[in-house]
FIMARFI-994763 format. One record per residue (C-alpha): x, y, z. Coordinates in steps of 0.1 Angstrom, whole numbers, plus 5000, padded with zeros to 4 digits. Each point is the difference from the previous one (the first is absolute). Example, Ala and Ser with C-alpha at 12.3 -4.5 7.8 and 13.67 -1.06 7.14 Angstrom:
<x=5123&y=4955&z=5078>
<x=5014&y=5034&z=4993>
This chain:
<x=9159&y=1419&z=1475>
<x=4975&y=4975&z=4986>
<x=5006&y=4975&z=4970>
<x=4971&y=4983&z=4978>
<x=5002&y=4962&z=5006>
<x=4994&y=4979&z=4974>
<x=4970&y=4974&z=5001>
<x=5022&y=4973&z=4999>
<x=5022&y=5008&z=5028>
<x=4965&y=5005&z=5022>
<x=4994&y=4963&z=4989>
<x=5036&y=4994&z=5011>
<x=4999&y=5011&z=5033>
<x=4965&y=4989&z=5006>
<x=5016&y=4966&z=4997>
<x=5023&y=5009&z=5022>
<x=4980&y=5013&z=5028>
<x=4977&y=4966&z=4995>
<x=5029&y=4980&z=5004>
<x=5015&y=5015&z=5028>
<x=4964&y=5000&z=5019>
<x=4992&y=4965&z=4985>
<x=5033&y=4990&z=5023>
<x=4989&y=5012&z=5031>
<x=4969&y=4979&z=5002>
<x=4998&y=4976&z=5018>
<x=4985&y=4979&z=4970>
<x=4996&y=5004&z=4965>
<x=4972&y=5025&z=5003>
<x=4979&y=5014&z=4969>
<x=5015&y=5033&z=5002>
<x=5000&y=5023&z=4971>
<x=5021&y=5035&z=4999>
<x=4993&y=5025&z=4971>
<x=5019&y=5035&z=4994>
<x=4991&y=5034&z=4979>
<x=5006&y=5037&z=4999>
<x=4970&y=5020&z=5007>
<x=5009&y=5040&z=4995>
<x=5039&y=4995&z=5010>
<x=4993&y=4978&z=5028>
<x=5004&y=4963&z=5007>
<x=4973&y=4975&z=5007>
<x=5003&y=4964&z=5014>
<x=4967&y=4979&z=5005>
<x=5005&y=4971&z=5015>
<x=4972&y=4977&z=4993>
<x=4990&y=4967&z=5020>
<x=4973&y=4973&z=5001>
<x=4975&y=5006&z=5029>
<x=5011&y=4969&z=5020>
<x=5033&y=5015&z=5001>
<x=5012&y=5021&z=5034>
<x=5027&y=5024&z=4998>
<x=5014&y=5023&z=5022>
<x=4996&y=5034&z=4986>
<x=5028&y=5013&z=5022>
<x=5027&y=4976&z=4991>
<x=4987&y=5002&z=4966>
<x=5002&y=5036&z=4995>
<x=5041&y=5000&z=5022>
<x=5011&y=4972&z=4974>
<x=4989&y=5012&z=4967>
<x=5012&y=5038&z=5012>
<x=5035&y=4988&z=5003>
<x=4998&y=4977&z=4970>
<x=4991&y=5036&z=4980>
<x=5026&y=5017&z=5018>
<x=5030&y=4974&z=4991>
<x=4988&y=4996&z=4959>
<x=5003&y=5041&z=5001>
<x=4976&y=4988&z=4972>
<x=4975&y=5030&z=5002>
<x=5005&y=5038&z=4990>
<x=4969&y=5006&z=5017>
<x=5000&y=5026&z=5026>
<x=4972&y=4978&z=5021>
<x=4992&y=4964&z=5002>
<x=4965&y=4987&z=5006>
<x=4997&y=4969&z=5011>
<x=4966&y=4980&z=4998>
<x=4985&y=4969&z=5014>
<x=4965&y=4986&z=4985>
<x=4983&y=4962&z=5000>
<x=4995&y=4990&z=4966>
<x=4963&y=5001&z=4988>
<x=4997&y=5037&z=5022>
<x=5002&y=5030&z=4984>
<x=5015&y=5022&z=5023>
<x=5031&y=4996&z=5020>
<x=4997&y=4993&z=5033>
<x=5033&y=5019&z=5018>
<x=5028&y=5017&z=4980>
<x=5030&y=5016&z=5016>
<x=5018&y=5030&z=4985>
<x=5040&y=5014&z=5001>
<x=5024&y=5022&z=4985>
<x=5031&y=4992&z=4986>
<x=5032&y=5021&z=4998>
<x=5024&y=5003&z=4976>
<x=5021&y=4966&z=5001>
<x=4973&y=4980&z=5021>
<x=5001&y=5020&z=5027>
<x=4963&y=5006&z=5012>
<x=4982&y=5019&z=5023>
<x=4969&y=4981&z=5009>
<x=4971&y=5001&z=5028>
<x=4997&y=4973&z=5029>
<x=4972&y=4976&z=4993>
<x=4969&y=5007&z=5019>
<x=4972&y=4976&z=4991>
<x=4982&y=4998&z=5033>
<x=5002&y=5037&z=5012>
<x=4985&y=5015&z=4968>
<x=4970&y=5024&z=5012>
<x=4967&y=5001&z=4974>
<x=5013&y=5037&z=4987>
<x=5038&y=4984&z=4994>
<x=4990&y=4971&z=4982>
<x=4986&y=5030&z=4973>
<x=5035&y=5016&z=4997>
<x=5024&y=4997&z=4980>
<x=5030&y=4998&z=5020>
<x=4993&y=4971&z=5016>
<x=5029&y=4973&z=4993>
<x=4980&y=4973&z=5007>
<x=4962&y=4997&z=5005>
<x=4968&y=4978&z=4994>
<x=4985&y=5008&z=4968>
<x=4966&y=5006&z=5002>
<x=4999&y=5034&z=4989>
<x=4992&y=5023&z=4965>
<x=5030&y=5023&z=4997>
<x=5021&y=4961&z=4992>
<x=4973&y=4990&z=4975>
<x=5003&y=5030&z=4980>
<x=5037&y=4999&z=5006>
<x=5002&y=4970&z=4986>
<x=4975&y=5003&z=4970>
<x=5015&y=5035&z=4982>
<x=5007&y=4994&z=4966>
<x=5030&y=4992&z=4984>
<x=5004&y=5024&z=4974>
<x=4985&y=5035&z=5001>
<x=4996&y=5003&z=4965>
<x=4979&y=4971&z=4994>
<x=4962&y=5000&z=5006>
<x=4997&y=4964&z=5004>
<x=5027&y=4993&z=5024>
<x=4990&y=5027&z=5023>
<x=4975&y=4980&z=5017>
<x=5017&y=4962&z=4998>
<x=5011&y=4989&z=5036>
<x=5040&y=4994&z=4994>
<x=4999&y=4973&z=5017>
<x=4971&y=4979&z=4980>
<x=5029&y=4988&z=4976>
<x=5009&y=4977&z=5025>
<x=4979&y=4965&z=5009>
<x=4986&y=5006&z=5036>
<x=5004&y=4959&z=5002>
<x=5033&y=4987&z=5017>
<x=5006&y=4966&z=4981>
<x=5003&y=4973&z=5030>
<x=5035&y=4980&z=5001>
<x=5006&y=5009&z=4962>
<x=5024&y=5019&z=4981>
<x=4996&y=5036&z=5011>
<x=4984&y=5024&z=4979>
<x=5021&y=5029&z=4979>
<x=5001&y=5028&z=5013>
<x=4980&y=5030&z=4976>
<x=5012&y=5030&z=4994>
<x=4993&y=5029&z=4985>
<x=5018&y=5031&z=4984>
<x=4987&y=5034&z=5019>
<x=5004&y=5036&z=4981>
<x=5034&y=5011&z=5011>
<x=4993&y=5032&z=5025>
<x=5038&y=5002&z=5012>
<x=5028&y=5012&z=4979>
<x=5019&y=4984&z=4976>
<x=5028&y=4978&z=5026>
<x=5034&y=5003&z=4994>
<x=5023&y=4977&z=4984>
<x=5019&y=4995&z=5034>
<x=4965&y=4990&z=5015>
<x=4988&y=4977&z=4973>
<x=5035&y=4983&z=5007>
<x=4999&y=4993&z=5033>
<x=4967&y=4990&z=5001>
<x=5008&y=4975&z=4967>
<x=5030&y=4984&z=5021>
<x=4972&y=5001&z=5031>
<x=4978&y=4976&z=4984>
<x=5026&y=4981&z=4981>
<x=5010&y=4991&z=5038>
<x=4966&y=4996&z=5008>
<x=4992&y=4974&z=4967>
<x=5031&y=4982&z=5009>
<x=4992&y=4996&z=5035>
<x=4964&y=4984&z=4989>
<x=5012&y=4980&z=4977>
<x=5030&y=4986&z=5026>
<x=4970&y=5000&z=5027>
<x=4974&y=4981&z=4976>
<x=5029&y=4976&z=4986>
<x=5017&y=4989&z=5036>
<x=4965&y=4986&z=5014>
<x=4995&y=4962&z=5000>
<x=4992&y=4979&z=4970>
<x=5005&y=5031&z=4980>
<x=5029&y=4989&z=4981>
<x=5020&y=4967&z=5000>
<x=4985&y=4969&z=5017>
<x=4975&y=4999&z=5021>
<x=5016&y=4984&z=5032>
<x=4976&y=5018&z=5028>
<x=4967&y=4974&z=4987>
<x=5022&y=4969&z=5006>
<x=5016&y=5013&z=5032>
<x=4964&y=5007&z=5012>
<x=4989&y=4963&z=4988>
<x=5025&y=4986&z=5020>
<x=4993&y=5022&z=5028>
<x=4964&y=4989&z=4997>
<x=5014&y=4959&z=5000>
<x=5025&y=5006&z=5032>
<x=4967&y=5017&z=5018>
<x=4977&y=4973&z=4991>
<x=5031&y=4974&z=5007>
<x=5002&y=5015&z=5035>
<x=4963&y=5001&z=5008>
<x=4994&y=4958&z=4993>
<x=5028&y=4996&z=5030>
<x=4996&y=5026&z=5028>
<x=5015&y=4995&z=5035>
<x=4993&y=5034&z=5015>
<x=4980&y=5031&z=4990>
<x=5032&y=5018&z=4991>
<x=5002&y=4979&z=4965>
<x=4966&y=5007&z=4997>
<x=5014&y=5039&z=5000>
<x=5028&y=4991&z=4978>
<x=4979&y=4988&z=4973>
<x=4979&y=5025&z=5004>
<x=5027&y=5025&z=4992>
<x=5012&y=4979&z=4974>
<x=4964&y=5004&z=4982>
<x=5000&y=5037&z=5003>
<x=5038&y=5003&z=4986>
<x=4989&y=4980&z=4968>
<x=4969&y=5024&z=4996>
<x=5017&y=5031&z=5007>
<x=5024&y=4985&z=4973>
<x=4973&y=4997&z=4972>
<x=4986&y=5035&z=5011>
<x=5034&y=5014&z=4992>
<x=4992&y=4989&z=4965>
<x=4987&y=5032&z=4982>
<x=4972&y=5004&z=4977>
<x=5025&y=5009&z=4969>
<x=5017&y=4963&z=5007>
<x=4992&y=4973&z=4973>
<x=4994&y=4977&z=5033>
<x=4976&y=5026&z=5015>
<x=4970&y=4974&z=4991>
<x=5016&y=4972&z=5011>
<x=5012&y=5018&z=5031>
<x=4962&y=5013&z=5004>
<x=4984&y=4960&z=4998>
<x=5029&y=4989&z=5026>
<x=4989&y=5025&z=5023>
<x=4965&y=4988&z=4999>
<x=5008&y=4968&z=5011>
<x=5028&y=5013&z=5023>
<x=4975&y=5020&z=5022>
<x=4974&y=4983&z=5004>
<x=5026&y=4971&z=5013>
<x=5011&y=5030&z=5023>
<x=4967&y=5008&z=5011>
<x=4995&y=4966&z=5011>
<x=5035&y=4996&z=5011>
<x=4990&y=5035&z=5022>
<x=4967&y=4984&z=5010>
<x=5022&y=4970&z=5019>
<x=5026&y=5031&z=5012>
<x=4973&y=5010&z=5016>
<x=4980&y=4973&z=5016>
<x=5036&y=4987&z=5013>
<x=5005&y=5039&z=5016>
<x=4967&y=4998&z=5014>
<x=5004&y=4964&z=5010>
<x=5030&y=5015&z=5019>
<x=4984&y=5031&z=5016>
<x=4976&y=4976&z=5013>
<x=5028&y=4969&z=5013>
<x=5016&y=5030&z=5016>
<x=4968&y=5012&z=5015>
<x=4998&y=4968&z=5017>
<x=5029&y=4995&z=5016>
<x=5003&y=5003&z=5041>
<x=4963&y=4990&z=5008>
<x=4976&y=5001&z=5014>
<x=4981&y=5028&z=4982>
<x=4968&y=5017&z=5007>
<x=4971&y=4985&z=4977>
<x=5003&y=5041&z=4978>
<x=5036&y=4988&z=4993>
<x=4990&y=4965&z=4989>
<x=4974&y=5014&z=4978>
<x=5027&y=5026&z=4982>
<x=5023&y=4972&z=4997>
<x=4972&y=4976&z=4988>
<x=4991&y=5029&z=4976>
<x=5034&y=4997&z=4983>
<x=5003&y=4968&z=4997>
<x=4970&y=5002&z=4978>
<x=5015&y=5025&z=4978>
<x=5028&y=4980&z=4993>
<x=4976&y=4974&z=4992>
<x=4980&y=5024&z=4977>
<x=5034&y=5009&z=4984>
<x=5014&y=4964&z=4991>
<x=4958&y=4993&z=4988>
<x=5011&y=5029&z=4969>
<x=5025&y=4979&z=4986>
<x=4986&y=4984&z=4969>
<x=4997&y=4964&z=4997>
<x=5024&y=4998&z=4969>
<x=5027&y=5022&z=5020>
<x=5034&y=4981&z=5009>
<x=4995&y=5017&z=5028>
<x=4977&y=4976&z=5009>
<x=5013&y=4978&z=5016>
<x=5018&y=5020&z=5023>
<x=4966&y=5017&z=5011>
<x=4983&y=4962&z=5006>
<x=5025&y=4997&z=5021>
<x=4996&y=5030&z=5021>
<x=4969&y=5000&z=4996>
<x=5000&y=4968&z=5018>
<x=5023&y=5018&z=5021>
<x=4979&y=5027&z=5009>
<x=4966&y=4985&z=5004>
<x=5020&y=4977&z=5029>
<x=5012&y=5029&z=5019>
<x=4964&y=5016&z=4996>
<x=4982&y=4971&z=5014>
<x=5027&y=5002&z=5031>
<x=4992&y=5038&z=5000>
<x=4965&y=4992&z=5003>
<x=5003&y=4975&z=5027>
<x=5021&y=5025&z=5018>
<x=4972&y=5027&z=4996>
<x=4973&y=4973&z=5009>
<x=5018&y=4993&z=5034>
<x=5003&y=5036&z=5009>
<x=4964&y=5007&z=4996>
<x=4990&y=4968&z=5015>
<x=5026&y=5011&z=5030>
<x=4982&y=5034&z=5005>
<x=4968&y=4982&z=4999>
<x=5011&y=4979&z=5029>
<x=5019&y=5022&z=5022>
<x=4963&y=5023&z=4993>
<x=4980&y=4971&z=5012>
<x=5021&y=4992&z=5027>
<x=4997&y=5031&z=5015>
<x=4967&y=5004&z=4997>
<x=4994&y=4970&z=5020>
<x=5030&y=5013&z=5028>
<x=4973&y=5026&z=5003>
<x=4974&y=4979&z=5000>
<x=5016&y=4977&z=5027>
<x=5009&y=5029&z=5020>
<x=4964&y=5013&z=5001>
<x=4985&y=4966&z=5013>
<x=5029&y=4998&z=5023>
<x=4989&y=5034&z=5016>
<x=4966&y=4982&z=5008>
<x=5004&y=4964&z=5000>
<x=4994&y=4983&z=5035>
<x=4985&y=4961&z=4997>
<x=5021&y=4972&z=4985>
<x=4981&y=5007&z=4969>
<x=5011&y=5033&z=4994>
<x=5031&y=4994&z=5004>
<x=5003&y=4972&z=4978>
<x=4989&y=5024&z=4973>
<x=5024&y=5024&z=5008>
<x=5028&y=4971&z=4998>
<x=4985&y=4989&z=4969>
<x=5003&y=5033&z=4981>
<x=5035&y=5008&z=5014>
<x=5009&y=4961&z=4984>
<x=4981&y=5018&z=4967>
<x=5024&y=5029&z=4997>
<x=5030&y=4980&z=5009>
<x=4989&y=4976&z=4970>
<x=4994&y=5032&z=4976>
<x=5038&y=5010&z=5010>
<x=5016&y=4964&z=4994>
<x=4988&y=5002&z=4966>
<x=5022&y=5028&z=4986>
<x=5035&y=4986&z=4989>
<x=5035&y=5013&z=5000>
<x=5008&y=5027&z=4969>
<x=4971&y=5018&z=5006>
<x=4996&y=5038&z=5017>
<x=4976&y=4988&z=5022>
<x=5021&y=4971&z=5015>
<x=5021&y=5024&z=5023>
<x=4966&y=5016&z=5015>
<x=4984&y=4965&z=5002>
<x=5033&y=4983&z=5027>
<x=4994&y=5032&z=5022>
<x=4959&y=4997&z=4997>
<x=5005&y=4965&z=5004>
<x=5025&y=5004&z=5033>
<x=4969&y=5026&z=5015>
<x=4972&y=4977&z=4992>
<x=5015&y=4971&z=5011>
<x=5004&y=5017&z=5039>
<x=4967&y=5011&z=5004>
<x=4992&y=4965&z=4984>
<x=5019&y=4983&z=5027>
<x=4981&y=5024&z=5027>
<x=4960&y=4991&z=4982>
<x=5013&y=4962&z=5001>
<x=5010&y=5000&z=5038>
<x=4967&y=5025&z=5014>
<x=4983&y=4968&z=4971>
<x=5019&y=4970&z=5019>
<x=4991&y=5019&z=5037>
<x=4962&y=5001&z=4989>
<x=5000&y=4965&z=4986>
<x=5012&y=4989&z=5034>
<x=4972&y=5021&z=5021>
<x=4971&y=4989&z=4976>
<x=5016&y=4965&z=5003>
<x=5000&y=4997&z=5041>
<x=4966&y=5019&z=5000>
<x=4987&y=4978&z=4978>
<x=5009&y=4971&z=5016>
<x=4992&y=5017&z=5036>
<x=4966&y=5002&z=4987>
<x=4999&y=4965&z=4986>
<x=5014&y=4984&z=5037>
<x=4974&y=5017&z=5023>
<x=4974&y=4989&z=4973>
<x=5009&y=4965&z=5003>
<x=5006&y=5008&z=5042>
<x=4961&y=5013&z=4999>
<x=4989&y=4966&z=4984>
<x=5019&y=4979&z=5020>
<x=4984&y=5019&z=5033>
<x=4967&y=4994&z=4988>
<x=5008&y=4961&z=4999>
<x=5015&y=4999&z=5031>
<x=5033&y=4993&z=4987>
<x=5016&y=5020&z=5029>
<x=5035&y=4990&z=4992>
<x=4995&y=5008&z=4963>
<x=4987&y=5034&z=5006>
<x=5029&y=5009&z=5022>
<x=5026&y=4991&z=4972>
<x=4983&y=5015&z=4974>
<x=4992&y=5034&z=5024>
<x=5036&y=5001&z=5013>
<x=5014&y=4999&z=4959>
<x=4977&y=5026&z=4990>
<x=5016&y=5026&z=5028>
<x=5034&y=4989&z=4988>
<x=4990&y=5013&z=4964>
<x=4985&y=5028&z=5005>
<x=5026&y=5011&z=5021>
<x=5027&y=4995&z=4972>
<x=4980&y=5024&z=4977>
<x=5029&y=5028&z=4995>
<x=4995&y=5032&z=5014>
<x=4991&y=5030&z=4968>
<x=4981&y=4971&z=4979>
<x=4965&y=5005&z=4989>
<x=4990&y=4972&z=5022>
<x=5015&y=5012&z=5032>
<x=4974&y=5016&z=5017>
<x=4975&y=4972&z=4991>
<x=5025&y=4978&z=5019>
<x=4999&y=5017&z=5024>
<x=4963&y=5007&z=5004>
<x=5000&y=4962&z=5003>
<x=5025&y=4987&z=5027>
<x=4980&y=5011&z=5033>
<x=4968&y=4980&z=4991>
<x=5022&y=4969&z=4985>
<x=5021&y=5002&z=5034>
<x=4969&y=5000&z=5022>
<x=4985&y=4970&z=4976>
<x=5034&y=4982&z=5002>
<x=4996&y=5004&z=5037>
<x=4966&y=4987&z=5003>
<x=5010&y=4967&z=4980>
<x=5030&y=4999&z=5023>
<x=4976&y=5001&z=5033>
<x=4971&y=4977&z=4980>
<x=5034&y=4975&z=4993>
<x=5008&y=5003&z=5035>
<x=4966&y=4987&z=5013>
<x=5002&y=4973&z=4970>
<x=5030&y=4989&z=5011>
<x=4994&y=4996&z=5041>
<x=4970&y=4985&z=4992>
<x=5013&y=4975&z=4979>
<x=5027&y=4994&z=5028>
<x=4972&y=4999&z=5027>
<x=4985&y=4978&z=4979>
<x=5026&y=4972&z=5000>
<x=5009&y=5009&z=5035>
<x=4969&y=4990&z=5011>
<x=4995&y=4971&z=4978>
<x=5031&y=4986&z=5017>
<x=4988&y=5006&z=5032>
<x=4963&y=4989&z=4995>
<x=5010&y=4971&z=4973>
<x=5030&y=4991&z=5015>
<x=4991&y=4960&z=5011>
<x=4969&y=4999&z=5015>
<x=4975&y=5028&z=4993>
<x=5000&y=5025&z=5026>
<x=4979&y=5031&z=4988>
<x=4989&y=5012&z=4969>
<x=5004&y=5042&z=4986>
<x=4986&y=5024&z=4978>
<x=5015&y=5034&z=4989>
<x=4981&y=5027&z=4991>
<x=4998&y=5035&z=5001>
<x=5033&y=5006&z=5021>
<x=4990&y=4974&z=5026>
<x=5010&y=4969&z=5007>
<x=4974&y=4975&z=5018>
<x=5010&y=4967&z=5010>
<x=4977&y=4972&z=5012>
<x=5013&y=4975&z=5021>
<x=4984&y=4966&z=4991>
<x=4976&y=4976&z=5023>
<x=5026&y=4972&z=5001>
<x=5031&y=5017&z=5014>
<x=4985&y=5018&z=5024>
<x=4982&y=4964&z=5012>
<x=5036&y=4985&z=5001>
<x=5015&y=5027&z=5013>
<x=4976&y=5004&z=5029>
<x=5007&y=4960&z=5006>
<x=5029&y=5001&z=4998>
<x=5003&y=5030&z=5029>
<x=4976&y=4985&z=5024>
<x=5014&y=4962&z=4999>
<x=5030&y=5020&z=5009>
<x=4985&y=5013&z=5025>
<x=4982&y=4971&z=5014>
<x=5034&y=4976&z=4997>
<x=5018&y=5028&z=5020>
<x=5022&y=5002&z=4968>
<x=5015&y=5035&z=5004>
<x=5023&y=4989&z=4972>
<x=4969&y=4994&z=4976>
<x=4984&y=5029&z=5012>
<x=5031&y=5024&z=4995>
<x=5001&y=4984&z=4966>
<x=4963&y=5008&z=4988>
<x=5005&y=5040&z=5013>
<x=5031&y=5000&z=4977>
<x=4982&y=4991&z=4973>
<x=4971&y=5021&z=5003>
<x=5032&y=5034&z=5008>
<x=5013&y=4990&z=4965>
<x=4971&y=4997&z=4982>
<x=4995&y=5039&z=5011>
<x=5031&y=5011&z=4994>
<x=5000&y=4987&z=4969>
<x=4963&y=5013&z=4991>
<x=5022&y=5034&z=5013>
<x=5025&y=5003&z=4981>
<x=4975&y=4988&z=4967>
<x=4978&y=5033&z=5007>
<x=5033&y=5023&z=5009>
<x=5013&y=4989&z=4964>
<x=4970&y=5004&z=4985>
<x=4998&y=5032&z=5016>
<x=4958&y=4989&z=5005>
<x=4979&y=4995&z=5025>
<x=5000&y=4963&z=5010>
<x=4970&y=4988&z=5017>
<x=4997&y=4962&z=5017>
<x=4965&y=4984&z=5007>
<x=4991&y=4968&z=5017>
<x=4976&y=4977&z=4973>
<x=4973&y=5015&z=5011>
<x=5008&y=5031&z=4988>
<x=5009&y=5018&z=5037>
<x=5030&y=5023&z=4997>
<x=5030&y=4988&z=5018>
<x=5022&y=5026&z=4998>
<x=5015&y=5030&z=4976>
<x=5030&y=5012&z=4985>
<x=5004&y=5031&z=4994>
<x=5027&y=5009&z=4973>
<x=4976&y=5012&z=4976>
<x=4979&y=5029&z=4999>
């Protein structure tokens, strides 16, 4: 059975429905509700500013069971409406049934499964409204027998504006042609003690919000919300207070947001909030940079890193920088951000250095093993002292390159067990280095001795020659077998052996004849003058002189005359001696010795030379 509603109980429980939906918002959102009869049904439009979201679903579930408890409507169906103000059209409705006593029978909501044809049908609970059929729906005229209002939209009584934070509009209504029979008194009862419920209940609802009636406790409570947070920010000792005030903040504005529009502190509750969150966006601005400063600490912990993770943690640390930078200068905040700030910028500049090291690491343990390869390739073909002094050299280059990464960096590990390879096959390059130092040295020098052994032949410095000969076998014989100057050594010792032994002989000779030499200067020079000698070519020639032979001859035959076999036997001995000892001169000598009178007759000959 359906009742006619009066206009003013439409306005009522548009109220109603725009408190009730007013309270579920998160904030105090420009939200207008309007109600009307339109040929025995109910209609609902919901009207918002463009900037503001709802969720048609939740929408359309709330304000169903809101209609269903106010057992407000006699309608047999309920449309329910959605549209941004400014628009003409809706822009999704949703459509149910009620039963007698609330009960209703209504369709599940649909909006995303809707095909093109369905979105045309009437049946649809719920759709998006982009079709005819809901704009003539919505535009057939109040009263049939009126010309005029045949072809006025019922809905262009109502403002298509939604005021913004403002007291919210009335609802307009209108009086349709009855088209139902004339209710019943037991109807227009019940429903009278329906809305009597339903008035009461708004007026209880609008009266019990805060700053409504009595004093206004909630803007001092949030003022001294706002004094503790600010109190608790000049003093921090950990992040947590940070948080704390951070909560306190957001208690104090959710406090003034609880102030409704209706409240005579609504203005004063409005400039508060102003001021209260733009000192929470800064406040959030800090929250923040200190999470982010945080992420990043944590980030760092447990190094070393690889130079990707330096550079994420390096990229948060300027966030939290950027972050703190937003606070405005006249903030009380502030200070608090100068001094993370400072804070922050430190730790960066350590970040930095930390990402500067690894990449200078990998540049090292990169350069050192290019030159391990390096060394290992001149390794492969070095063979003189020279080449293997370059190989030593570069091995000493990539040990350097590896000495230069520190601790707390990834490449540290890889650099001790580089370094622990490198330094081995250093340790081989120095020692095959050190072995062909030593065989260029006693070449060298080898080659230097029988130089100086050549010169000193030429000059007849026998004893020089053999010295210097005999030195440069001795070197080139110490040139180490496997050296680059091995075989030259080699190639050198049979025709330094046979010079050495040449000297030797030419010494020899130099040496006998100097002996012969004195030998016979004692023997000829002894007292008086008995011969006189001459060396040369291998032979020794000694000249007896005039006088010794004229006393020895006297001497023999006055012997011989006197009878004095004494005398006699005496001047024999002398001459036996003088030949012996002219003997063993030319066996010494290993010469020829040769005697001759003064006349240059040959006496006799010795034969010990060739």
């Amino acid at each position: 059975m359906k009742t006619a509603t009066r206009p003013e109980d439409l306005g009522i429980l548009a109220n109603i429905l725009q408190a009730e939906l007013l309270s579920i918002l998160p904030d105090i959102a420009p939200v207008q509700v309007q109600c009307r009869f339109l040929e025995g049904n109910l209609m609902v439009l919901v009207q918002h500013r463009e900037d503001v979201v709802l969720d048609p679903q939740l929408t359309f579930e709330f304000l169903e069971q809101a209609i269903i408890a106010q057992h407000s409507s006699a309608s047999d169906e309920v449309k329910i409406y959605l549209r941004v103000a400014g628009q003409k059209r809706p822009y999704v409705y949703h459509c149910f049934r009620l039963k007698a006593l609330g009960e209703s029978a209504t369709k599940p909501n649909t909006l995303e499964e809707f095909t093109d044809t369905e979105l045309l049908s009437e049946d649809t609970s719920t759709e998006v409204l982009a079709s005819e059929p809901l704009e003539e729906e919505l535009t057939q005229p109040q009263e049939k027998s009126t010309a005029s209002s045949a072809s006025a939209h019922p809905w262009d009584q109502f403002p298509s504006g939604v005021e913004q934070q403002g007291e919210p509009l009335p609802a307009t209504t209108s009086t349709p042609a009855p088209v139902n029979p004339k209710p019943s008194l037991l109807s227009l009862v019940v429903a009278s003690v329906g809305l009597s419920i339903v008035v009461f209940s708004s007026i209880l609802y609008l009266l019990t919000r805060p700053c409504v009636t009595g004093p206004c406790t909630a803007i001092n409570e949030a003022q001294q919300l706002l004094e503790k947070s600010n109190s608790s920010l000049e003093n921090l000792q950990s992040g947590k207070e940070v948080l704390e005030a951070q909560q306190q903040m957001n208690s104090a504005i959710k406090m003034l947001e609880s102030i409704p529009m209706w409240s005579k502190e609504h203005s004063n509750a409005r400039e508060l909030l102003a001021n209260y969150r733009q000192q929470s966006q800064n406040l959030e601005e800090v929250v923040e940079a200190m999470k982010t400063a945080s992420r990043a600490a944590a980030q760092s912990q447990n190094p070393p890193h690889p130079a990707s993770k330096w550079i994420e943690i390096q990229k948060l640390w300027r966030q939290a920088i950027a972050r703190l930078e937003q606070v405005p200068a006249d903030s009380q905040l502030q200070p608090l951000a100068q001094r993370k700030l400072k804070e922050y910028k430190t730790n960066l500049a350590t970040i930095n250095q930390r990402l500067l090291k690894e990449r200078q690491s990998l540049e090292h343990i990169k350069a050192a093993t290019d030159a391990a390869k390096i060394a290992e390739a001149r390794q492969g073909v070095a063979q003189s002292l020279e080449h293997w002094q370059l190989v030593l050299a570069t091995w000493q280059t990539a040990l350097q390159r590896l000495n230069q990464i520190p601790q707390g960096t990834t490449a540290y590990k890889e650099a001790q067990q580089l370094s622990a390879i490198y330094t081995s096959k250093m340790a081989l390059a120095r020692d095959r280095k050190t072995q062909e130092q030593i065989a260029a040295n006693a070449y060298n020098q080898g080659v230097r001795l029988a130089k100086l052994a050549q010169d000193a032949q030429k000059n007849q410095q026998w004893s020089t020659a053999v010295i210097n000969w005999r030195n440069a076998l001795t070197y080139v014989n110490q040139v180490p077998n496997n050296t680059f100057y091995y075989a030259k050594a080699q190639s050198l010792i049979d025709s330094y052996q046979e010079s050495f032994e040449q000297a030797q002989a030419k010494l020899e000779v130099v040496i006998r004849t100097q002996q012969a030499r004195e030998d016979l200067n004692r023997i000829c020079f002894g007292g008086t003058q008995v011969c006189s000698y001459s060396i040369s070519n291998n032979v020794i020639k000694v000249k007896l002189t005039r006088n010794y032979m004229q006393t020895v001859r006297k001497t023999a035959l006055t012997a011989q005359v006197s009878g004095d076999s004494k005398a006699q036997a005496g001047v024999i001995n002398h001459v036996l001696r003088l030949e012996d000892a002219l003997e063993v001169v030319s066996s010494n000598a290993q010469m020829r010795l040769e005697v001759y009178t003064p006349d240059d007759s040959l006496i006799e000959v010795h034969r010990q030379g060739n």
